[in-house]
Kinemage of the C-alpha trace (Angstrom):
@kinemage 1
@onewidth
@group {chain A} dominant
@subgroup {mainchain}
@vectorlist {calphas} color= white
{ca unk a 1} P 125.771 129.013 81.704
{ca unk a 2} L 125.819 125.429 83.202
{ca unk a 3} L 128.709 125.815 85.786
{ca unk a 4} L 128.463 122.383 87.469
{ca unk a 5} L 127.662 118.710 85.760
{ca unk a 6} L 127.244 115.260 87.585
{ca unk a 7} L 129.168 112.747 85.269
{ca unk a 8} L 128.559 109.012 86.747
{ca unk a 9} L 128.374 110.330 90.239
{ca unk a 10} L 131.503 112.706 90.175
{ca unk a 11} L 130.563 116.443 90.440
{ca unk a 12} L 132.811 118.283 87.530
{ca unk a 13} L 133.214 121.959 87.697
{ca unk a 14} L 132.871 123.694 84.497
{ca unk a 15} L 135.123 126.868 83.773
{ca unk a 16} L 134.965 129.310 80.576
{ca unk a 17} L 137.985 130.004 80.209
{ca unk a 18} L 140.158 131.995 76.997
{ca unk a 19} L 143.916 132.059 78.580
{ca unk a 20} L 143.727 127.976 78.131
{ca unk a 21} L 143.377 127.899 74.203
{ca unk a 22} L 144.629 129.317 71.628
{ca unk a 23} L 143.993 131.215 68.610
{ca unk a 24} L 145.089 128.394 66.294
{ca unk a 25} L 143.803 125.841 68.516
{ca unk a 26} L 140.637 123.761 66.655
{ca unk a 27} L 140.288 122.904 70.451
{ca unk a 28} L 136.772 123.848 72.049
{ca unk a 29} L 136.910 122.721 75.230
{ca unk a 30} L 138.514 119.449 76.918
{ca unk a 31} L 138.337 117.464 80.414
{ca unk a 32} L 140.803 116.940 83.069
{ca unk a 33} L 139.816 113.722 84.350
{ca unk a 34} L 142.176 113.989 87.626
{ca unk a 35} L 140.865 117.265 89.080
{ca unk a 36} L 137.114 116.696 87.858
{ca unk a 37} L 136.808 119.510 85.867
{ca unk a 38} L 135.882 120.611 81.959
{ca unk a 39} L 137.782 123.747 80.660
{ca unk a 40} L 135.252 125.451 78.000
{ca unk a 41} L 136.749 128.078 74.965
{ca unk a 42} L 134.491 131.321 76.613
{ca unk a 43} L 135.216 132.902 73.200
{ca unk a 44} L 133.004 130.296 70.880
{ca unk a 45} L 129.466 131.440 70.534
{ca unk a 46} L 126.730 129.895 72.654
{ca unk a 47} L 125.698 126.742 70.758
{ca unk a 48} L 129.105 125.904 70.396
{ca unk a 49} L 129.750 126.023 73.916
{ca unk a 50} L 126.611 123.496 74.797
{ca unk a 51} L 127.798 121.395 71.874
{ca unk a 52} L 131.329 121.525 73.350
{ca unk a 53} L 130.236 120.323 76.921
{ca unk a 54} L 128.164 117.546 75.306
{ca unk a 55} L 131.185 116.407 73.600
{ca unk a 56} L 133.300 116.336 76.730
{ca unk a 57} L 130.422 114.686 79.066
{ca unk a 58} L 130.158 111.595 76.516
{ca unk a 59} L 134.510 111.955 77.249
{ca unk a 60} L 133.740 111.882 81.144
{ca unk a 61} L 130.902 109.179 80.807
{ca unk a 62} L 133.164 106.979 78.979
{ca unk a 63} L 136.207 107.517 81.032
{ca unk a 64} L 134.432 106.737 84.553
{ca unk a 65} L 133.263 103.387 83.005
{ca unk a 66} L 136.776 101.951 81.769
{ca unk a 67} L 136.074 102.240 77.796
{ca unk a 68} L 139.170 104.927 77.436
{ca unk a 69} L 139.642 103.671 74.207
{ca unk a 70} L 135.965 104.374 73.286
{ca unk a 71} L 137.014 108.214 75.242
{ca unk a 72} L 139.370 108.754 72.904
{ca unk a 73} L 137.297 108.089 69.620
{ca unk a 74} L 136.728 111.630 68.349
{ca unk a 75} L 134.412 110.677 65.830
{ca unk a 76} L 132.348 108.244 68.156
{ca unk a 77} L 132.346 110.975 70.635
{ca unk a 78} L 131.018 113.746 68.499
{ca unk a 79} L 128.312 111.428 67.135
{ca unk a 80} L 127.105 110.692 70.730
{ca unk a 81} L 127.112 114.190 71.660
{ca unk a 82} L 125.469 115.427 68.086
{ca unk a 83} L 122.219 112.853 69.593
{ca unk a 84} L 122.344 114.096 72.650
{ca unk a 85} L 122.611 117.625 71.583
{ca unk a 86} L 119.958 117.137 69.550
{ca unk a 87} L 117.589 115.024 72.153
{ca unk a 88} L 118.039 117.153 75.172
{ca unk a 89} L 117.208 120.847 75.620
{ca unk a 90} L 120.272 122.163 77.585
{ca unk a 91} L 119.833 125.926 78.864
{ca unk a 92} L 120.996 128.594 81.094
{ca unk a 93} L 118.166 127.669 83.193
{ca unk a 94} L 119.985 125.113 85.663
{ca unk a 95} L 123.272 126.113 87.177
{ca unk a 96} L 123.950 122.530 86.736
{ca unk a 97} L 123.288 119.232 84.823
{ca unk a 98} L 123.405 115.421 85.861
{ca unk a 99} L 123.387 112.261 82.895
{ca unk a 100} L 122.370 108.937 84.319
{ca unk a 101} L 120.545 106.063 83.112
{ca unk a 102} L 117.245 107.815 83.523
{ca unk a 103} L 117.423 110.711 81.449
{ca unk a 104} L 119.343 114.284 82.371
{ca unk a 105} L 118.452 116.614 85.851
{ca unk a 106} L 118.483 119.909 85.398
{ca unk a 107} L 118.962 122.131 88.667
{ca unk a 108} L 120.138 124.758 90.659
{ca unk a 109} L 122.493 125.838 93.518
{ca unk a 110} L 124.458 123.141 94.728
{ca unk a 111} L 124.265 119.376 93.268
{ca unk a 112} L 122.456 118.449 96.659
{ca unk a 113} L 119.998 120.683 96.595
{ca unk a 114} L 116.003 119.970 95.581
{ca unk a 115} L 115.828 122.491 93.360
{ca unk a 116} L 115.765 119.943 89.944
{ca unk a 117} L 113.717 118.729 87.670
{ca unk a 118} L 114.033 115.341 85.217
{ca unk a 119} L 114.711 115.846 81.494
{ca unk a 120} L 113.530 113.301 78.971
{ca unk a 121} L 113.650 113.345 75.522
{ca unk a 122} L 110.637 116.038 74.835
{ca unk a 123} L 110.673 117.322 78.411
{ca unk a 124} L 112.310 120.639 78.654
{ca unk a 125} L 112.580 119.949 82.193
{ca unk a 126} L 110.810 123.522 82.700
């Protein structure tokens, strides 16, 4: 599972968590913006949880530059991560993931580290 992503320069941890949601709760996952970190439902299946982290990147990504009215747009928020999901092949192989202008890095150990490679749309960054 990706435990670390780069969202416009600011490393966010991400935690699976169950004790945060709860059973009636449509919630998947969310961001807290202040302490840089994305809370993901461990209890969803797989997809869901890539799909989920998607959804609350495009939050982060829109938060860091100043459309928080375009953050807070479920529906424009799910679209852009539905293309993204669907453009990018996100696995279990990187411990962590970066989103810039470029494309999407896909790495391991800490964000500093060589150990990365560049993901384009039909690069699986393997």
């Amino acid at each position: 599972m990706v435990t670390n992503v780069n969202i416009c320069g600011i490393p966010h941890d991400v935690i699976y968590e169950k004790d945060r949601f709860q059973i009636d709760d449509i919630k998947f996952g969310y961001i807290d913006y202040a302490n840089a970190k994305i809370y993901i439902n461990k209890d969803i299946a797989e997809q869901l949880k890539i799909e989920t982290l998607c959804h609350e990147i495009i939050h982060g990504i829109l938060f860091h530059i100043g459309k928080q009215e375009m953050s807070e747009d479920e529906n424009l928020v799910q679209a852009l991560a539905n293309a993204i999901n669907q453009s990018f092949d996100i696995r279990e192989s990187g411990k962590w993931i970066s989103i810039d202008g470029k494309g999407m890095t896909i790495g391991t150990g800490a964000l500093n580290e060589q150990k990365q490679s560049r993901c384009n749309p039909g690069n699986d960054g393997q």
